[in-house]
ChimeraX commands (.cxc) that place a marker at each C-alpha (Angstrom):
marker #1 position 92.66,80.44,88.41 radius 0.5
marker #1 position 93.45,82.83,91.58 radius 0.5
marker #1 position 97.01,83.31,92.84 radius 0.5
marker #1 position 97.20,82.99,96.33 radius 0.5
marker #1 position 100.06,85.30,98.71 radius 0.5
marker #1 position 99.86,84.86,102.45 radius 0.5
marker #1 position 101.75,87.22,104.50 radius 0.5
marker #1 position 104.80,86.39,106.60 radius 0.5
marker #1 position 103.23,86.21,109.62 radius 0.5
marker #1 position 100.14,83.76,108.64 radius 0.5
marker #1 position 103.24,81.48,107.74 radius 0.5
marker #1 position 105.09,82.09,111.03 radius 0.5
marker #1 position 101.01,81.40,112.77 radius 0.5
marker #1 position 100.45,78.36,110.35 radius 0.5
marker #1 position 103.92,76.59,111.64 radius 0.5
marker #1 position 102.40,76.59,114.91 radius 0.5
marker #1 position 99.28,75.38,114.57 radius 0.5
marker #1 position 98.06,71.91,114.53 radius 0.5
marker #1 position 98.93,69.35,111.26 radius 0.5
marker #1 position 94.75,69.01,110.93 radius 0.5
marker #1 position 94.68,72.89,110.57 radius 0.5
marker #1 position 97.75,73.33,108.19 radius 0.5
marker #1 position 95.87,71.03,105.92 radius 0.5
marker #1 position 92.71,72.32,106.28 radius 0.5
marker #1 position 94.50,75.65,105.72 radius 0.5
marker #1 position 96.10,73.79,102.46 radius 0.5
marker #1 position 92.80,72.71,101.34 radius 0.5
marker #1 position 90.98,76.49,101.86 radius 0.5
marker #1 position 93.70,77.57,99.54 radius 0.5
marker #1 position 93.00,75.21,96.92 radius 0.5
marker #1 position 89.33,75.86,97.00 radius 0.5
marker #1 position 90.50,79.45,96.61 radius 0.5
marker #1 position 93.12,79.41,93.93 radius 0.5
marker #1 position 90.03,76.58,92.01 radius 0.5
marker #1 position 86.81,78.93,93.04 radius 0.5
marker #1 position 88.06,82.18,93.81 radius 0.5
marker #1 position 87.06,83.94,96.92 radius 0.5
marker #1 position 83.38,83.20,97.66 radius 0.5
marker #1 position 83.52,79.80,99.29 radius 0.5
marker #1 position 80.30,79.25,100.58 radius 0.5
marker #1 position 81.09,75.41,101.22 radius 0.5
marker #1 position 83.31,76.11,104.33 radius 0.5
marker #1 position 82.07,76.98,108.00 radius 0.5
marker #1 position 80.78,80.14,108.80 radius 0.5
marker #1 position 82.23,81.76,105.54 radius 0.5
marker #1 position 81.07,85.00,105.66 radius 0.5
marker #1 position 81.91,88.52,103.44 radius 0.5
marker #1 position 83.23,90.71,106.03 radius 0.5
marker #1 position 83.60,93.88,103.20 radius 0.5
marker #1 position 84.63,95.48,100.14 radius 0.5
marker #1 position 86.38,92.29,98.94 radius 0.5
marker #1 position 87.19,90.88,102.40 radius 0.5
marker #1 position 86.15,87.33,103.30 radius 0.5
marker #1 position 86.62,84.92,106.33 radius 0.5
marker #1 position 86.12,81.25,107.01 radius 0.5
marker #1 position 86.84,79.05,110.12 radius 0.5
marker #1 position 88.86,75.89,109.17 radius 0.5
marker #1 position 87.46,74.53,112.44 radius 0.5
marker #1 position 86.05,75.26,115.38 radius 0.5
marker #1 position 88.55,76.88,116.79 radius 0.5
marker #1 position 90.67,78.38,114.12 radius 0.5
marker #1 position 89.25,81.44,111.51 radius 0.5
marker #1 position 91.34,82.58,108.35 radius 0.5
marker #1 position 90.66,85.82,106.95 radius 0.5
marker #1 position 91.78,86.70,102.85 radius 0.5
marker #1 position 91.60,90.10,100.82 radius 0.5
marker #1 position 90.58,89.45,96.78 radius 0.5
marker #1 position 92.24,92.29,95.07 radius 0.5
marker #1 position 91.63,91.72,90.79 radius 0.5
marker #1 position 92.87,87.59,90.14 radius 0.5
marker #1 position 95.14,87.40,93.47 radius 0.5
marker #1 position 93.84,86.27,96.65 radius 0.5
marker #1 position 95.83,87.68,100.12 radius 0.5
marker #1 position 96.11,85.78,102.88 radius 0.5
marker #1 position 95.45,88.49,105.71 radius 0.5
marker #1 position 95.86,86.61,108.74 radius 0.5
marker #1 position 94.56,83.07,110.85 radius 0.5
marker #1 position 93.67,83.28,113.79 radius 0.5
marker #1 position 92.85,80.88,116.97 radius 0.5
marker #1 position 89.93,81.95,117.78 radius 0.5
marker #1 position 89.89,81.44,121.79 radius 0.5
marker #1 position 93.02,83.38,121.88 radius 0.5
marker #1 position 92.16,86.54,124.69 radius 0.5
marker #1 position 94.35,89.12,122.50 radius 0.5
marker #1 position 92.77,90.55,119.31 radius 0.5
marker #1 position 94.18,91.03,116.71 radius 0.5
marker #1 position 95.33,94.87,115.75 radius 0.5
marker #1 position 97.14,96.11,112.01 radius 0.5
marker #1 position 98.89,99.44,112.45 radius 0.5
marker #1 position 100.93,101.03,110.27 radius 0.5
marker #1 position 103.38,103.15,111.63 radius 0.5
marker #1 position 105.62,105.79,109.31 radius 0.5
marker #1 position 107.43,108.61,109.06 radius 0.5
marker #1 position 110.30,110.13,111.88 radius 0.5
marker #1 position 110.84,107.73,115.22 radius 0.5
marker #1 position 109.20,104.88,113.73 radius 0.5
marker #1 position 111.79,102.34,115.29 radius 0.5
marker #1 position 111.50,104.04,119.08 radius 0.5
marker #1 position 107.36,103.24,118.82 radius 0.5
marker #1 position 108.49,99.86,117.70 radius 0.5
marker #1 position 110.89,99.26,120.41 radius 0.5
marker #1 position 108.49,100.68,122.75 radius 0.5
marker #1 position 106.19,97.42,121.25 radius 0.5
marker #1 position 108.58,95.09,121.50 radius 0.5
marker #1 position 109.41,95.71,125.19 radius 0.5
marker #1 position 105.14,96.23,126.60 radius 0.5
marker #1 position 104.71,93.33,124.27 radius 0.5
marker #1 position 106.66,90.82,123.47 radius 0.5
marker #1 position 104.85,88.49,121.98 radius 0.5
marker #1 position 103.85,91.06,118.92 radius 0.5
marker #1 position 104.51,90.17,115.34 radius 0.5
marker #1 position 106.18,93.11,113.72 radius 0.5
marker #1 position 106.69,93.32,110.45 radius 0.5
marker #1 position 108.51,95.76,108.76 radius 0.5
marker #1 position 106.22,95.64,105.94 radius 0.5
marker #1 position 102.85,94.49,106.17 radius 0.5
marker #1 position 102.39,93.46,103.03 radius 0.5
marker #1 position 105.33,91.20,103.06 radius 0.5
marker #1 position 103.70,88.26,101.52 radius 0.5
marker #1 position 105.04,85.26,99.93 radius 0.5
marker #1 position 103.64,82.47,96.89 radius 0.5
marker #1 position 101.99,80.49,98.93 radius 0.5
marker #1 position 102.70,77.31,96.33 radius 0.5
marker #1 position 106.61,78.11,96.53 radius 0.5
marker #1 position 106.40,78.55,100.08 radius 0.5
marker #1 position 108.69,76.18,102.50 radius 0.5
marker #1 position 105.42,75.32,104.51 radius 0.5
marker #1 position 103.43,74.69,101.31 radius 0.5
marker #1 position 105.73,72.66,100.49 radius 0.5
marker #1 position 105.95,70.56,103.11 radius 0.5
marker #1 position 102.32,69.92,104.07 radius 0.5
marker #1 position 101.46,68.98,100.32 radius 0.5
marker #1 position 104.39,66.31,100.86 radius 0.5
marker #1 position 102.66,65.21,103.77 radius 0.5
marker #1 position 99.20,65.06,102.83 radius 0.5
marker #1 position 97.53,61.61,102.14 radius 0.5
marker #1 position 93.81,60.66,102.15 radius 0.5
marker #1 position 94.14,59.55,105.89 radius 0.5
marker #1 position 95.43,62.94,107.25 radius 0.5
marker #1 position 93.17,64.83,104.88 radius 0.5
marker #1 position 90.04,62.37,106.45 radius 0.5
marker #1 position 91.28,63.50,110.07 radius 0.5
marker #1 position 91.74,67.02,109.36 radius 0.5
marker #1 position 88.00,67.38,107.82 radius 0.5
marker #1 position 86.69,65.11,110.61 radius 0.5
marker #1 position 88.20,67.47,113.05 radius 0.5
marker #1 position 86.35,70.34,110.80 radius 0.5
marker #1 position 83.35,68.66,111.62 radius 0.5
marker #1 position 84.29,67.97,115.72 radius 0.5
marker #1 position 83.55,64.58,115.18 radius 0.5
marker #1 position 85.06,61.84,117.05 radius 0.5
marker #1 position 86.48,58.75,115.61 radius 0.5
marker #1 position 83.70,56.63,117.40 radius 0.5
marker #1 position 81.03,59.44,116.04 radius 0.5
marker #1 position 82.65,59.46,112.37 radius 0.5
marker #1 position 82.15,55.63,112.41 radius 0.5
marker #1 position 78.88,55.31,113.34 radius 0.5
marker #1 position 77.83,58.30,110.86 radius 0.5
marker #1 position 79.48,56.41,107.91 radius 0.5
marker #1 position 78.30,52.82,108.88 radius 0.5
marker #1 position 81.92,51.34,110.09 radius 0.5
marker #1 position 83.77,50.90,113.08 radius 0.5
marker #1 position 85.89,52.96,114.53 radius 0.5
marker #1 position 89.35,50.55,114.44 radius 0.5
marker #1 position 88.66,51.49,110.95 radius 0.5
marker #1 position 88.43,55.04,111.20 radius 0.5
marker #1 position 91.80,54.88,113.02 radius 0.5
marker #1 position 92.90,52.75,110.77 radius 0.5
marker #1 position 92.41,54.69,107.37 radius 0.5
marker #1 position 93.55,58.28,109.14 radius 0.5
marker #1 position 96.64,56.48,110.51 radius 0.5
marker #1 position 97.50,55.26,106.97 radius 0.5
marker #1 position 97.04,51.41,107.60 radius 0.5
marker #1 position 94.12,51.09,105.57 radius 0.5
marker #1 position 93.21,52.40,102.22 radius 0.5
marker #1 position 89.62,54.09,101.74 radius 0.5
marker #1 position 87.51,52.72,99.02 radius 0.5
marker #1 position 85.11,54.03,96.43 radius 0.5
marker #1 position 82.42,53.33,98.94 radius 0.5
marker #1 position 83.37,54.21,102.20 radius 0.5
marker #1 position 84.97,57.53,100.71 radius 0.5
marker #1 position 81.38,58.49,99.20 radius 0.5
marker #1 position 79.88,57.91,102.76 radius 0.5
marker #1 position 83.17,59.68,104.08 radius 0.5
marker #1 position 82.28,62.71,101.45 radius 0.5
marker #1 position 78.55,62.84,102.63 radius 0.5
marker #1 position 79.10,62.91,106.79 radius 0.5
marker #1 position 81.76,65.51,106.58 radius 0.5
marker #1 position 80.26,67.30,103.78 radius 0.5
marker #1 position 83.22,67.33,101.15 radius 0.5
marker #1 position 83.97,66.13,97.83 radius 0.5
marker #1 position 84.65,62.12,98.78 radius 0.5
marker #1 position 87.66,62.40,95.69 radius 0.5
marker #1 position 89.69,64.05,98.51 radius 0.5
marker #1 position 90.02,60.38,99.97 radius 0.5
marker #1 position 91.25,58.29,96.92 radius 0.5
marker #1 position 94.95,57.57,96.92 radius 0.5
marker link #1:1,2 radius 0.2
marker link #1:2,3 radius 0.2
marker link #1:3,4 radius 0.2
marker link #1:4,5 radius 0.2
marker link #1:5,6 radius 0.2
marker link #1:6,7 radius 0.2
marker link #1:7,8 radius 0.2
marker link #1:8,9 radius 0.2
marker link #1:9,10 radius 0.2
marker link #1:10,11 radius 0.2
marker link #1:11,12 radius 0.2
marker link #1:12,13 radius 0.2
marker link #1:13,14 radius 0.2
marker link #1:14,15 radius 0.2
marker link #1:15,16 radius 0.2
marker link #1:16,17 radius 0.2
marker link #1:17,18 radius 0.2
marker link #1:18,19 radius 0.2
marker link #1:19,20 radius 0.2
marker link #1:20,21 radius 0.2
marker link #1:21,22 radius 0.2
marker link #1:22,23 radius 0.2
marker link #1:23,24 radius 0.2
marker link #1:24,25 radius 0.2
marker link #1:25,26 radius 0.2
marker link #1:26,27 radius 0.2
marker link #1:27,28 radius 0.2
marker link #1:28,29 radius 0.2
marker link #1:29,30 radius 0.2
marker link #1:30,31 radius 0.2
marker link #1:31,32 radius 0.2
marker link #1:32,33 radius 0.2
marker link #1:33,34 radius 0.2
marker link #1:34,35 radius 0.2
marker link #1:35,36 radius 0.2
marker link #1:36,37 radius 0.2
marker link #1:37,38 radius 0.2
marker link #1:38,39 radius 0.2
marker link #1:39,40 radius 0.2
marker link #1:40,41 radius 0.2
marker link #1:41,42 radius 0.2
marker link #1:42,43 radius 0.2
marker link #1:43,44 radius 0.2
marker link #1:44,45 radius 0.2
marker link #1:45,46 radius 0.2
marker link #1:46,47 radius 0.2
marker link #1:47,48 radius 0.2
marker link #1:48,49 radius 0.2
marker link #1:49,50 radius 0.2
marker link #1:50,51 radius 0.2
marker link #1:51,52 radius 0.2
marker link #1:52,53 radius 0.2
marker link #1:53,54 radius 0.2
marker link #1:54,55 radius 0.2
marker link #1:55,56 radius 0.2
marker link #1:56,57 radius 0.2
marker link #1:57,58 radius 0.2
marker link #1:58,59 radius 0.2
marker link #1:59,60 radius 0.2
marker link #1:60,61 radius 0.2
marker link #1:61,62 radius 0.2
marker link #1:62,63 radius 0.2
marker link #1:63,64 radius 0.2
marker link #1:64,65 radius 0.2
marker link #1:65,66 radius 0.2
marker link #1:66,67 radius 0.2
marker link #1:67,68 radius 0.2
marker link #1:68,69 radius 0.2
marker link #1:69,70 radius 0.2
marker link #1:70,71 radius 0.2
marker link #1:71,72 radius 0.2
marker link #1:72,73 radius 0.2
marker link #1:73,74 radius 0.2
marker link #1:74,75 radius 0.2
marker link #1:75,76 radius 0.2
marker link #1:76,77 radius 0.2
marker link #1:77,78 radius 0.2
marker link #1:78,79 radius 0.2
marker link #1:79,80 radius 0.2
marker link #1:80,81 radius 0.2
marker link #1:81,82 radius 0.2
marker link #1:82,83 radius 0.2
marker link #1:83,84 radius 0.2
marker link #1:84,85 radius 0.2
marker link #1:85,86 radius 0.2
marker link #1:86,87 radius 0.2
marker link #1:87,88 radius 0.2
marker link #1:88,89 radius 0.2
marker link #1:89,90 radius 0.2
marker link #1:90,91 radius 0.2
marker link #1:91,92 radius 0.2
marker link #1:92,93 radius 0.2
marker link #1:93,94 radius 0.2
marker link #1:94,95 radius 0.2
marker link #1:95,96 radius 0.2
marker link #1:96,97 radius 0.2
marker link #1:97,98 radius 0.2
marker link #1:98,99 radius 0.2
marker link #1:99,100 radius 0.2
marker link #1:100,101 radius 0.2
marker link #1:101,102 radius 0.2
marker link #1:102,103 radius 0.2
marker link #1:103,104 radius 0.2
marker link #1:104,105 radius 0.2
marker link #1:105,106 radius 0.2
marker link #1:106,107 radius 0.2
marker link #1:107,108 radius 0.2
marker link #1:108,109 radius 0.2
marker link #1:109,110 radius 0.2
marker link #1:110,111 radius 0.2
marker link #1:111,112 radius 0.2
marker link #1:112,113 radius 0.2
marker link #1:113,114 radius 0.2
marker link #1:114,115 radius 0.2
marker link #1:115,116 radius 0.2
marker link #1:116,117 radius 0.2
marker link #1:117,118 radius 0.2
marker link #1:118,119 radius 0.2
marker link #1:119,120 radius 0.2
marker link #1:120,121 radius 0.2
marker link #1:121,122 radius 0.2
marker link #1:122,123 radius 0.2
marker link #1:123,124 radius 0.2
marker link #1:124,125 radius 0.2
marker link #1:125,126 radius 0.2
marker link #1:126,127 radius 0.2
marker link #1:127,128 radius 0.2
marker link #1:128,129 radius 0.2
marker link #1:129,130 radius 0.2
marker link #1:130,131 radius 0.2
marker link #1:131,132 radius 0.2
marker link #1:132,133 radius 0.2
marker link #1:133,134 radius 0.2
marker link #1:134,135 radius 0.2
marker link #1:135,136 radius 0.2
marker link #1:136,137 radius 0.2
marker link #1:137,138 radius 0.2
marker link #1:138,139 radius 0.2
marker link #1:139,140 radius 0.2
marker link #1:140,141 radius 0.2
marker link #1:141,142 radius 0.2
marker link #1:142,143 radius 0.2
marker link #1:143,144 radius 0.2
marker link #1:144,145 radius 0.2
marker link #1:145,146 radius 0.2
marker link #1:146,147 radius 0.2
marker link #1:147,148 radius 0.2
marker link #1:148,149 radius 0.2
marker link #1:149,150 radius 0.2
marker link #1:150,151 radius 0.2
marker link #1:151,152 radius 0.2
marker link #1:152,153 radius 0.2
marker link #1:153,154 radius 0.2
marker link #1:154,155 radius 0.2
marker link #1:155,156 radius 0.2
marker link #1:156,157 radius 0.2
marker link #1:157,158 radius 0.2
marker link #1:158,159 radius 0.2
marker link #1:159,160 radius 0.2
marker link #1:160,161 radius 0.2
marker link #1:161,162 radius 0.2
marker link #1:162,163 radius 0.2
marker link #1:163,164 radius 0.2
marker link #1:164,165 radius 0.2
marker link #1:165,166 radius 0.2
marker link #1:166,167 radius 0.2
marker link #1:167,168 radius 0.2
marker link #1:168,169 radius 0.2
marker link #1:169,170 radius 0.2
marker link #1:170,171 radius 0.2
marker link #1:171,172 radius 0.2
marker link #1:172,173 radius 0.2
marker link #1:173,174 radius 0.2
marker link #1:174,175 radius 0.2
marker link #1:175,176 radius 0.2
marker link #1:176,177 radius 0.2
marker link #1:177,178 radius 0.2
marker link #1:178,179 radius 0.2
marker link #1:179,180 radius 0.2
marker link #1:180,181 radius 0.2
marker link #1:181,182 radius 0.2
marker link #1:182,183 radius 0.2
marker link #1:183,184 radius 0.2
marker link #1:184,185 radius 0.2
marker link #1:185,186 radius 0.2
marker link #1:186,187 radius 0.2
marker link #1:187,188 radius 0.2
marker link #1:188,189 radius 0.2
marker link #1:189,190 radius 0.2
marker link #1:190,191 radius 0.2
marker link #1:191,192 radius 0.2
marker link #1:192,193 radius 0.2
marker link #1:193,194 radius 0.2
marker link #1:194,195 radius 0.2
marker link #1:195,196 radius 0.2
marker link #1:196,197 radius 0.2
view
């Protein structure tokens, strides 16, 4: 079992992004605390170095993670169409807070932190918290459809149903069976237990 931390600023990212990517982002972290860092089962998961490891949780949106002994860091998620890349600095030592004003005013849209290591639980965090209260199968089957940039009309024909009942289970109006969450499991390549209430 892997600890997960996830800095600050993933957190302050994370609250911005889209419900279907906070619990795909949920999900990636459960795989990770479960598995550990190697998680071939998620798109374009790729080691990127010494212990450093990336995944996109869809098309559009990449999270990155450090492995250091049983602990799992959280180094940053990104959206990937996003024009400004993404640069870590550390600054120290004499006039550290004039080259960090200096930031602040050429760009204001920085994220600054004092210390980049700053990371929190990411079980015991607020956010955690919150998208684990909001989870059900329904949210979880239109996050991973969204994973798989499949529309509701697409999804439906893939599993053999229509799509008023597509809508239906991701809206929370209708349960998903044993059946359709196998098919479910098999089009959007994922274990199909993710869908039982």
């Amino acid at each position: 079992m892997y600890k997960i931390f996830v800095r600050k600023s993933v957190l302050k990212r994370l609250k911005k992004a889209p419900k279907s990517v906070q619990i795909l982002f949920d999900e990636l972290i459960e795989d990770l605390e479960d598995k550990g860092p190697v998680q071939y089962q998620w798109p374009n998961y790729s080691k990127l170095g010494r212990f450093k490891y990336h995944c996109h949780l869809c098309y559009s949106w990449v999270a990155c993670w450090v492995c250091e002994s049983k602990s799992i860091k959280m180094r940053f998620i990104m959206l990937v169409v996003e024009k400004a890349h993404h640069i870590e600095a550390n600054i120290t030592g004499a006039g550290t807070e004039i080259i960090i004003d200096l930031i602040k005013e050429s760009f204001p849209k920085a994220d600054i932190l004092k210390d980049p290591d700053e990371a929190v639980n990411w079980n015991t965090s607020d956010l955690s918290i919150e998208i684990k209260a909001d989870k059900t199968p329904g949210k979880l089957l239109k996050a991973y459809r969204y994973r798989a940039e499949l529309s509701v009309v697409e999804l439906a024909d893939a599993a053999g149903t229509k799509y008023p009942n597509i809508s239906a289970m991701e809206n929370d109006r209708r349960i998903i069976g044993l059946k359709m969450a196998k098919k479910l499991g098999k089009v959007l390549k994922v274990d199909y237990i993710k869908f039982l209430a």
